[in-house]
C-alpha positions as CSV (number, residue, x, y, z in Angstrom):
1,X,104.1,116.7,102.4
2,X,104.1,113.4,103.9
3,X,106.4,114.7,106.9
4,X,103.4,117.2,107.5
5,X,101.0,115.1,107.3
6,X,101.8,112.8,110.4
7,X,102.9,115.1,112.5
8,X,99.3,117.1,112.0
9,X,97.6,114.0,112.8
10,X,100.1,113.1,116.1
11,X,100.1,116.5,117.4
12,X,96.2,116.3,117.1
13,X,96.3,112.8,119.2
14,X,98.5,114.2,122.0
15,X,98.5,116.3,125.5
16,X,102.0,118.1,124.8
17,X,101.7,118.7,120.7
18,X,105.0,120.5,121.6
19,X,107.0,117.4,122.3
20,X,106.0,116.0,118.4
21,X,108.8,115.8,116.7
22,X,108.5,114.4,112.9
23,X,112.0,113.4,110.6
24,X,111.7,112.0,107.2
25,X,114.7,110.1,106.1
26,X,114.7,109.6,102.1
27,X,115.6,106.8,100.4
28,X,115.9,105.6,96.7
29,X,112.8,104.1,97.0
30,X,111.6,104.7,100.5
31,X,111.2,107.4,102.6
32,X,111.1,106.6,106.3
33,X,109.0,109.1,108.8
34,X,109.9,108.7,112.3
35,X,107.9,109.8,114.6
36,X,109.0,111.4,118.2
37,X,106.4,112.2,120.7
38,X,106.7,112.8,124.8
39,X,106.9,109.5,126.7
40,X,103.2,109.8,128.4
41,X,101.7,110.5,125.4
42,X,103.0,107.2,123.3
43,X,100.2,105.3,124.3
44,X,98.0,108.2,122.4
45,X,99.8,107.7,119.7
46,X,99.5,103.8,119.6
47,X,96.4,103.3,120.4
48,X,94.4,99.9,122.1
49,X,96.3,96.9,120.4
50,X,97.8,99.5,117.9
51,X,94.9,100.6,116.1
52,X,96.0,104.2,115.9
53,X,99.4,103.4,115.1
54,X,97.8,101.3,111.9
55,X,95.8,103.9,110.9
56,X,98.2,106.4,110.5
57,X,99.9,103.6,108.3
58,X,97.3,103.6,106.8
59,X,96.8,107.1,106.0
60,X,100.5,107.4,105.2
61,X,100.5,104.3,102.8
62,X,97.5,105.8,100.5
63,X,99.3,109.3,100.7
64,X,102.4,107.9,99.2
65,X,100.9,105.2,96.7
66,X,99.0,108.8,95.3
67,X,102.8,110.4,95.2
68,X,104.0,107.0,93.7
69,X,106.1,106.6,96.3
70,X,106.8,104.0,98.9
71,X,106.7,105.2,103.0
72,X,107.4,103.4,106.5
73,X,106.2,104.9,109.7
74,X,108.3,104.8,112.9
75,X,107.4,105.5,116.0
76,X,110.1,105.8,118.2
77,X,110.5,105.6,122.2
């Protein structure tokens, strides 16, 4: 659920949605989402001074306090 929920909003942000590639590693108490998109379109996904990035934090952090659950977003290169 979370999983799908990130990589709706990346592949909405980005030029190739077909690069987007979204893993969700679960933990005990964590689950981490990392996030893979192409190289040009990282700075899409970031944002100016990482508001974008944030705000899919965001998003991600009230989606999993609502599943009692706790997430971390990572955006890898």
């Amino acid at each position: 659920m979370l999983k799908d929920l990130i990589e709706y909003v990346a592949r909405s942000l980005v030029d190739n949605p077909d690069a987007v590639s979204v893993k969700e590693i679960e933990g005990e108490q964590t689950s981490v989402i990392e996030l893979k998109v192409a190289k040009e379109d990282l700075g899409k996904v970031i944002g100016k001074q990482g508001r974008t990035a944030r705000a899919m934090r965001t998003i991600l952090g009230a989606a999993s306090t609502k599943m009692r659950k706790r997430s971390v977003l990572e955006i890898l290169e």
